[in-house]
N, C-alpha and C positions, 0 to 999 in steps of 0.2 A: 546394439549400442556398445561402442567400446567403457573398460573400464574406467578409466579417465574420468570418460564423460559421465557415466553413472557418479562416481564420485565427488565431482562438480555439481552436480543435480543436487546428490544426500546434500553439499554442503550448503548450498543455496537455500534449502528445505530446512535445515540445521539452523539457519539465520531466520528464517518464516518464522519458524515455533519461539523462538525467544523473544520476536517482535509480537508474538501474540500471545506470550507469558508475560511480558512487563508492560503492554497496552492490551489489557484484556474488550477494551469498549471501541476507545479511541485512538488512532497511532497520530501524533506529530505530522504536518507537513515534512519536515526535517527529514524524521526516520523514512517516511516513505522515499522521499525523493531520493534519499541514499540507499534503500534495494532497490528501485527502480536507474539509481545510476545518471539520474539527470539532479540539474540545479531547481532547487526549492522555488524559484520565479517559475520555470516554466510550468511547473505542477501546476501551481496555482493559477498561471494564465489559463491551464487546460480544464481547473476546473471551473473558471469565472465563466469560462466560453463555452459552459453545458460538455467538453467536449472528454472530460471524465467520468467514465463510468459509477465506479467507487464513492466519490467524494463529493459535498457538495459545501457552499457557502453562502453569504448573505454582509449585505451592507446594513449598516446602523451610523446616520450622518454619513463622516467622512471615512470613517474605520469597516476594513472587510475584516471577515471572519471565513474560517475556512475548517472544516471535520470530517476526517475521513474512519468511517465505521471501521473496526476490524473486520467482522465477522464480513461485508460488502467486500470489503481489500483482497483476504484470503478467499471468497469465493471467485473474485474476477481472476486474483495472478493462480488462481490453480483452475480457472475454470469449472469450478465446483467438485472436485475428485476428492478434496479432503472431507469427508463427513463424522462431525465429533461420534464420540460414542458415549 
């Protein structure tokens, strides 16, 4: 792998760990939608329609609700490689 691309990676990795120092539990629709690079609607379509791994949600009346675990998030976008110590 070129350097670049390693570098790219660390920085991508660099943005992981901050979003799971300042949402140790739960990250935002928002934040997620913004490392994953898509609009905060489609998230949430993907997670109403089961078709989210990570995330899941729940209606009460007319109001949805929607939480995506950290520790589920970090293990899907690394595919489980990072393990605390």
């Amino acid at each position: 792998m070129s350097d670049n691309a390693l570098n790219l990676l660390g920085k991508n990795m660099s943005k992981l760990s901050e979003l799971v120092e300042k949402y140790p539990l739960y990250i935002p629709i928002l934040a997620v939608a913004e490392i994953l690079h898509i609009k905060p609607e489609a998230l949430r379509a993907s997670v109403e329609q089961g078709r989210c791994p990570f995330g899941f949600c729940w209606k009460l009346g007319d109001r949805m609700a929607y939480k995506v675990p950290t520790l589920a998030f970090v293990a899907w976008i690394t595919h489980g490689t990072v393990m605390p110590t």
